[in-house]
Residue, then its C-alpha position, 0 to 999 in steps of 0.5 A: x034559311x039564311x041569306x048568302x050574305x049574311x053565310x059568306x060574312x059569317x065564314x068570312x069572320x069565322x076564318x079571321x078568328x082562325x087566323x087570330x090564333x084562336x083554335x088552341x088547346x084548353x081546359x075544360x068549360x066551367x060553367x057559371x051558376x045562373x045565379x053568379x050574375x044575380x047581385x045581392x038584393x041591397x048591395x054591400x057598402x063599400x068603396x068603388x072597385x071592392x069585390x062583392x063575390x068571385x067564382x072559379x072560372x075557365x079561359x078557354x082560349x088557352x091553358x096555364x092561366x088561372x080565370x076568376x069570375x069577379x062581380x065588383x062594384x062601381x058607379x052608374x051615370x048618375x053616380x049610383x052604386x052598381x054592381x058588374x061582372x068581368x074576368x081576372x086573369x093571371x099567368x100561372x107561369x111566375x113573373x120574372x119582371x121587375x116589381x109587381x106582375x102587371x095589370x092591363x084592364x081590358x075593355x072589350x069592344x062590342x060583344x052586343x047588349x044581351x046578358x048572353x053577350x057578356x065577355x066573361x060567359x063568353x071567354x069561359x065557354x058557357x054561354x050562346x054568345x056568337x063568334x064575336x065574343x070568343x074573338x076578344x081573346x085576341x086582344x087578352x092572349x097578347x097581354x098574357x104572353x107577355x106575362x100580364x095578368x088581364x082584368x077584363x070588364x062586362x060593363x054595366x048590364x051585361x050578365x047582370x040585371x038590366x040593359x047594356x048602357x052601351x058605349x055611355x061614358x061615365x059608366x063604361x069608364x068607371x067599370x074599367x077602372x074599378x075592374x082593376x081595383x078588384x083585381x088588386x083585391x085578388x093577392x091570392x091569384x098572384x095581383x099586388x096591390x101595388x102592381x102597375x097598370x095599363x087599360x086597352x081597348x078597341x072600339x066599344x072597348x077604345x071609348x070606354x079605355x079613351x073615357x077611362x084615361x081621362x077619369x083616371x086621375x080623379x075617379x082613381x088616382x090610387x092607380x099606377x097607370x103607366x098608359x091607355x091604348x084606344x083603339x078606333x074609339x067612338x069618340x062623338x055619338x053625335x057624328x056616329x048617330x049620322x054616319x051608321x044610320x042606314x048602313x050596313x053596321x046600323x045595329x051598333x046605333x041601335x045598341x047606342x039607343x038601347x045605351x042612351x035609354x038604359x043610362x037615362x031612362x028620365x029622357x023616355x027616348x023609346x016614347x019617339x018610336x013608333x009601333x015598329x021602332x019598339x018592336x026593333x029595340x025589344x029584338x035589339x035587347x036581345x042580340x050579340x054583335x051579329x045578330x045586330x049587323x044581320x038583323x038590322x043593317x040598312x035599317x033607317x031610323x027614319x023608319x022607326x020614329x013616330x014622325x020619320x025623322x032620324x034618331x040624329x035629328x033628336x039628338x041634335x035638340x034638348x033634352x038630347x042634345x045635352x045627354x049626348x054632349x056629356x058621353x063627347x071624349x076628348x074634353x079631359x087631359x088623360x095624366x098618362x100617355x096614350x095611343x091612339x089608333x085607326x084605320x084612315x078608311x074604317x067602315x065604322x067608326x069614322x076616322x075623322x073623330x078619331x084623329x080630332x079626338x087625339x088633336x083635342x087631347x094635344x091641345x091640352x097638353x096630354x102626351x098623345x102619338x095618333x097611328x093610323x092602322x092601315x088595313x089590307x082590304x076596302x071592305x071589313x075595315x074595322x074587324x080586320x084592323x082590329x087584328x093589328x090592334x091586338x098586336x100593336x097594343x101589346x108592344x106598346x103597354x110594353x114599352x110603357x111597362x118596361x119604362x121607356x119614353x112614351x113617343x109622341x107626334x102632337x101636331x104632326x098629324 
């Protein structure tokens, strides 16, 4: 039986998304083969971004958008060919702007680690992922009423072959880019090459936007990118090691380890856990989002490890160390503005990160504005905000579309 927590947070999430918007007319479901996610024994050569196959698909959030399923290629942690899924999606309604329909990649934020999880199965109806995936529309429909075609990416192991490199830098930001260079790939859908394009996310999905807006230049200097939104991104998993273990929103740490070890197997992290600990991560790799924060709230590290020390305390020394330094955002000026926000008492990822990031980025030179999301209630800080996210990204990737100056507040915060 489920215990009353965990049903009244349940309720309490299902009556956010009934507040977001979600309940709204649609198409039927059309559900993936099994075998759409199963990429081709060798891979095609190729560049980054080009589309190895596509596939019909459904947006069950709303009609007149066409949905295509799209498996593309990018580039791993160690700058292997890989091969991910995600969704393009296109206003059937004609662009009225000027120029080219744009593009606003979509990076989601945490869906969980399972290939049951992947955004794509999820926004498509055909899939056991929990309400968490379906409320990823919230952010996408924001872009679709403005007339924006969304490309939005799974990252690296989710649908496809092998574990979710959860919120690891260089393959989260190589997804999010090279999903928008598929699309563009995709005329026929109403995508131009030459489109202009934005790349928005929160949380999981701000890091990944946060890390892409710094790649972006020099992974994918093709690109038009007028300007990223990242929305209360984990900036530092070194801070996030500390600050989760224990709490409530334990899990997400435990998707990190999950994502440190995918990225890097050569670190052989899983040999630091004990019988338990390996039994915690095998569930773990089979969870969405709440079944992490149900499943493994409260739980300390400390508790999972051979000699009962807490996963931070590894990260902190080689060959950790070092690994964890690399997924640190902020080191890299992102060419086109950005905005950043986060609640000042956000439950999950702490606002203090956010902001530093932001002032790291004004240091050098970048045209940032840092906005604090001020939230309604102490508690469920992050999910709540994340409601005025998706309203605040929309109007700002706007503005940048619709050429006005991209404000700033450089140290004024």
């Amino acid at each position: 039986m489920a215990s009353p927590f965990r049903h009244k947070l349940a309720v309490f999430l299902a009556l956010l998304a009934s507040a977001g918007g979600l309940a709204v007319a649609a198409p039927a479901s059309i559900a993936a083969p099994a075998d759409f996610y199963t990429p081709p024994t060798s891979l095609p050569a190729g560049q980054n971004g080009d589309v190895v196959k596509t596939l019909p698909s459904t947006y069950t959030s709303q009609s007149g958008v066409t949905s295509t399923r799209v498996m593309y290629l990018s580039r791993d942690a160690h700058d292997q060919p890989m091969a991910v899924t995600g969704t393009v999606l296109v206003p059937q309604a004609p662009w009225t702007g000027p120029g080219a329909r744009p593009v606003v990649a979509y990076a989601p934020f945490t869906a969980g680690v399972a290939d049951k999880c992947a955004v794509s199965k999820a926004i498509a109806g055909d899939t056991s992922s929990d309400l968490v995936g379906s409320v990823q529309t919230t952010f996408m429909n924001g872009f679709l009423a403005k007339g924006y075609a969304v490309a939005q990416t799974d990252y690296q192991g989710l649908g496809t072959p092998g574990d979710h490199t959860y919120a690891m830098r260089l393959p989260q930001a190589h997804a999010v880019l090279d999903v928008l260079r598929a699309a563009r790939q995709l005329p026929a859908n109403g995508v131009s090459p030459s489109a202009p394009v934005a790349i928005a996310g929160y949380s999981q999905g701000g890091g990944a936007a946060a890390a892409a807006a710094e790649l972006a230049s020099a992974y994918a200097p093709e690109l038009n990118v007028v300007g990223t939104y990242a929305g209360a991104p984990p900036a530092d998993l070194a801070v996030l090691a500390k600050s989760l273990d224990g709490g409530l929103y334990a899990g997400f740490e435990g998707f990190a380890i999950v994502g440190v070890n995918a990225a890097y197997p050569e670190l052989n992290l899983t040999d630091l856990t004990n019988a338990q600990g390996k039994e915690a991560l095998q569930q773990l790799g089979g969870y969405c989002t709440l079944d992490a924060v149900f499943g493994f709230a409260f739980k300390n590290t400390a508790t999972l490890t051979k000699d009962g020390k807490q996963v931070s305390d590894y990260l902190a020394k080689e060959p950790y160390a070092s690994v964890i330094a690399t997924q640190k955002i902020g080191n890299v000026k992102p060419a086109a503005p950005v905005l950043v926000e986060s609640s000042p008492n956000d439950d999950v990822v702490p606002n203090s990160q956010v902001v530093q990031l932001a002032k790291d980025w004004c240091g050098k030179g970048a045209a940032v504005q840092y906005s604090p999301i001020n939230g309604l209630f102490p508690f469920f800080t992050h999910a709540l905000s994340g409601f005025t996210a998706a309203t605040n990204s929309a109007n700002w990737v706007a503005s940048r579309f619709g050429g006005q100056p991209a404000p700033t507040n450089c140290g004024k915060f």
